[in-house]
N, C-alpha and C positions, 0 to 999 in steps of 0.2 A: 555624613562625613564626620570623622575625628575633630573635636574641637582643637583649635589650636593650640600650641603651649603655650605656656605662658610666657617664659622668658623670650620668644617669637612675638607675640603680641607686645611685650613691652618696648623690644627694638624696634617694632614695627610704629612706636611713638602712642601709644596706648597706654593712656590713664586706669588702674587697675587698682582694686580695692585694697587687695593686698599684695605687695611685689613678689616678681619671682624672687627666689635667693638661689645663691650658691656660693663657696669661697675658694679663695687663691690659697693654692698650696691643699683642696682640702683632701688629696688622696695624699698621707705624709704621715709621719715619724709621730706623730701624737696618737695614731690610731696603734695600738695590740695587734690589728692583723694586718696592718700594713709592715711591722717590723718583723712578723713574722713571715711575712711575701718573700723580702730583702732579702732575709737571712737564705732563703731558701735559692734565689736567683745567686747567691754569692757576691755579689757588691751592684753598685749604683747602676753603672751602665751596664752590666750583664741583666739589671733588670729592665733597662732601656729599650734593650734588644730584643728582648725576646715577649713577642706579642702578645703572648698566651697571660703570662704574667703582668706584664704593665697593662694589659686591660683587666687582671683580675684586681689590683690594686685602683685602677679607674671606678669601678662597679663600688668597691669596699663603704665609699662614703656614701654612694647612692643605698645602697642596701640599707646602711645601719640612719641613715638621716630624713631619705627622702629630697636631695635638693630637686630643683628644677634643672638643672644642669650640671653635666659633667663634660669636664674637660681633660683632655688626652692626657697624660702620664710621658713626659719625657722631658727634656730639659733644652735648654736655648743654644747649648753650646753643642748639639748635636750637629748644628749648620757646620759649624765650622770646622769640626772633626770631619767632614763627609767632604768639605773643601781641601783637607788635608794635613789640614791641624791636627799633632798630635794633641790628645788630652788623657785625661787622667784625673782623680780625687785623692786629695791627701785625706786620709781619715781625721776627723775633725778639724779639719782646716779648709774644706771646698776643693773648687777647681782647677786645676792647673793647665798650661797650655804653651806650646812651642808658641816663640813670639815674630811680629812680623815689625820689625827696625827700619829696610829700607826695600829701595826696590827688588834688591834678588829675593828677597824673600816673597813678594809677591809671583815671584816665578813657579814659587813651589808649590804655586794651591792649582788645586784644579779648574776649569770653566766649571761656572754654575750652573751648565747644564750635565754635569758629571755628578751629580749630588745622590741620582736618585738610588740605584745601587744599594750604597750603601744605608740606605734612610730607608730600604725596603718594609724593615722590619716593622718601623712607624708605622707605615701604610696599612701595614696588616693590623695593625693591632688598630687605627679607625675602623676599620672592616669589621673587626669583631665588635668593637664597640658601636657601629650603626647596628646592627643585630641585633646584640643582646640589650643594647637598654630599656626600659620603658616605655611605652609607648608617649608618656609624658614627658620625658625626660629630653633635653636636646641636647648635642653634642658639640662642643667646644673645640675648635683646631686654635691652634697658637702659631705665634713665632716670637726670638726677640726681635728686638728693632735694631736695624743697621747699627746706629751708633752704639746704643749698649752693646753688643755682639763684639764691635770695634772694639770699645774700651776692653772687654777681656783676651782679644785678641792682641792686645797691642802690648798690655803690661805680664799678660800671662796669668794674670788671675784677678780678682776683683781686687779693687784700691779704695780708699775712702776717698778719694777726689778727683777721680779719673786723672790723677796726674797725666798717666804718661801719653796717654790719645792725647791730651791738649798740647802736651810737646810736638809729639809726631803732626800734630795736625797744623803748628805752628813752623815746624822746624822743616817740613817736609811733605809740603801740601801735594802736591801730586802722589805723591806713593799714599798719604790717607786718603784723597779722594777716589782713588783708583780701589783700594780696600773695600771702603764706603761703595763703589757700583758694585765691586762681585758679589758686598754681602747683599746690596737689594737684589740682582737679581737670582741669587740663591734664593733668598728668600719667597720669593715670587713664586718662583718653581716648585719649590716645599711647600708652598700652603695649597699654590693648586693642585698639588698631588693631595693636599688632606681633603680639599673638597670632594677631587674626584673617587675616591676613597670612604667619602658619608659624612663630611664633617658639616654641621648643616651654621655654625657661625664662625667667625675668626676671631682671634684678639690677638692685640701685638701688644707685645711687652718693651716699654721703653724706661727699664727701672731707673738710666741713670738720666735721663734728659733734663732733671734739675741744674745740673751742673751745667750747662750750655747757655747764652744768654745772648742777648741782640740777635746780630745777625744769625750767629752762628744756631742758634735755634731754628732760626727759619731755614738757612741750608742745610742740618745734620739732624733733626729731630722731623720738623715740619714736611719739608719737600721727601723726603725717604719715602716718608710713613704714607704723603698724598699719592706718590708712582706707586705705590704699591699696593694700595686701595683701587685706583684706577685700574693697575692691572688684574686685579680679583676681579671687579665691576663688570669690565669688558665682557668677559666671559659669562659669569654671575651676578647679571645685575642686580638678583635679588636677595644677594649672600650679604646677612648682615656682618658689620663689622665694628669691636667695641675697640679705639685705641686707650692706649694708656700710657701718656707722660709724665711720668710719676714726679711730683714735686714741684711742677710746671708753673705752681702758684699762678700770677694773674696770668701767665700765656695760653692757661686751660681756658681762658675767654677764645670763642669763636674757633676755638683747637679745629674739633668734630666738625664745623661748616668748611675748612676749611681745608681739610684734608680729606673729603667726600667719608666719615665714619657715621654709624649708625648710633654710638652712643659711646660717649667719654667717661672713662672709669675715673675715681678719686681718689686721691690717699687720704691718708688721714689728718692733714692738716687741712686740709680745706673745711673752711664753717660752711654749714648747710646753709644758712639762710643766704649768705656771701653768693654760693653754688648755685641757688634757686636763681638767685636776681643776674646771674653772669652767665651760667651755664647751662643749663636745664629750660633758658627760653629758647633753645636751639635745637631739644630734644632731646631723648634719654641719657641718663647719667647712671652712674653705676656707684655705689661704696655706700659708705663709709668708715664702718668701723674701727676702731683703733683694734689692733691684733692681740695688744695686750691684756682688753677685756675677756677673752678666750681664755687667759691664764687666773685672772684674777674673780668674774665670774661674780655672782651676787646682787644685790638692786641697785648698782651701778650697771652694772652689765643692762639688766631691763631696763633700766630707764634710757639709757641713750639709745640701746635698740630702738625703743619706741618714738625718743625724740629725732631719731634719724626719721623713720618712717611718716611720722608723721611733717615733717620737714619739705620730704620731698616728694606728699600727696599730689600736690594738685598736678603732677606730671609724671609723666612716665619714669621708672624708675626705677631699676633692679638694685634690689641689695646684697651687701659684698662687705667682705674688708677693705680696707685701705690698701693693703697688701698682704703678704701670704699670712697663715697659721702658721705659728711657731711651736716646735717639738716641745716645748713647755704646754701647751694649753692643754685642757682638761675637756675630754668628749661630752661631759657632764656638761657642761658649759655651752657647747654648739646646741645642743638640747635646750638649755636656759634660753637663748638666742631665736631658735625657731620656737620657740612658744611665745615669744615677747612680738614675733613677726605673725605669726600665723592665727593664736589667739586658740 
């Protein structure tokens, strides 16, 4: 039999000599042939769409790096557009998005189970990507998480402090928590189609869950993210899943037990040793690097590679950014990084 991979054996809570890697964001704008994919597909979501290509942009970093994993190529706000959100990207300025104020606007979205249709193309492109990867290699499905999703749903594009969801969410609790269930059970229905599809882990993206505190943590970050593990489980009880509440600071304590995940990613604020003694006695963790090291590169770069790694030996533990690569980094430099990991 095929030995297993690696990044499977680390969620599987498995102590390993040297961790799997992979990174966020790493099929992107720093790679030459990734802008050159872009250009060719004609803007963002035309490369979204079309399978052929967002898996060849998928493959690009596997090719030229070797990670242990790749992850799908598509973006978080595709949920919401397939619910019936307009969207769109302003060039250098992100995403854009019809907004949802009050209740008739929730009129306008579709049932979440009217998703799939349009997210076809996604599918297809998991499909080509369980095919063509490596035999080593595993395959990453995504989603974001209900509230992030929210938050861009509700202001219409990203904000530095989720203003406007916390308005809506204060001002007009039933029409946000009504939002809040069609994006999980979108959501639901999107990842089980990735599974069903070849995606052999999940991870949920919850960039903005910093920004939520007490209570509101545990109903809008916490309880989302545990339905919807649960409802992957049911089906796939043996599909691992990595969440990620990015900035969650002390709430990343018992996050993973608590929302049935197989391993809790980090940003980069979190201190390692902090992680070890809080997080990691619970089971796989994932990060940490700061993203900026990618740009900046040099025996800075080595050494915190290796003082992560070594950090977060005694336990299971895949290595990652904090969060994604930035169009600034230097390819030269992920190279610096897998030789500081791999030796």
């Amino acid at each position: 039999m095929m030995a297993e991979k690696l990044l499977m054996r680390a969620l599987r809570g498995e102590t390993l000599a040297t961790p799997p890697v992979w990174m966020m964001r790493q099929a992107g704008r720093y790679l030459p042939e990734y802008r050159a994919t872009r250009a060719e597909a004609g803007d963002f979501l035309s490369l979204c769409y079309n399978p052929e290509l967002a898996a060849e942009v998928t493959f690009q970093p596997i090719r030229r790096f070797g990670f242990d994993a790749a992850i799908l190529f598509a973006d978080i706000l595709l949920v919401p557009q397939a619910l019936g959100a307009d969207l769109w990207f302003e060039t250098g300025e992100g995403p854009r998005l019809s907004t949802i104020s009050g209740p008739d606007d929730l009129l306008r979205l579709k049932p979440a189970d009217a998703i799939h249709d349009h997210l076809a193309p996604v599918y297809e492109t998991v499909r080509i990507l369980a095919a063509g990867l490596p035999a080593e290699t595993a395959l990453i499905g995504f989603a974001g998480a209900p509230w992030t999703v929210a938050t861009y749903m509700i202001a219409g594009r990203g904000t530095p402090d989720q203003g406007p969801a916390h308005a809506l969410k204060a001002s007009d609790p039933a029409t946000f928590d009504a939002l809040m269930a069609r994006i999980t059970d979108a959501t639901i229905a999107y990842l089980l189609a990735q599974v069903a599809a070849g995606a052999e882990v999940i991870k949920l993206f919850d960039s903005w869950a910093g920004s939520l505190k007490g209570a509101d943590f545990d109903k809008y970050a916490l309880d989302p993210a545990r339905r919807i593990i649960a409802a992957l489980k049911a089906k796939h009880p043996d599909l691992p899943v990595i969440a990620f509440p990015r900035e969650a600071r002390e709430r990343y304590i018992g996050f993973g037990r608590a929302v049935g995940a197989d391993c809790v990613a980090l940003d980069s604020s979190v201190d390692a040793a902090w992680a070890v003694a809080n997080v990691q006695v619970d089971g796989c963790v994932q990060g940490n690097l700061a993203p900026g090291h990618m740009v900046t590169g040099g025996q800075a770069l080595i050494d915190e590679t290796r003082r992560i790694v070594e950090a977060f030996s005694t336990g299971p533990h895949i290595f990652n950014l904090g969060h994604g690569i930035t169009p600034e980094a230097d390819p030269a430099n992920v190279e610096l990084m897998l030789r500081a990991i791999r030796g």
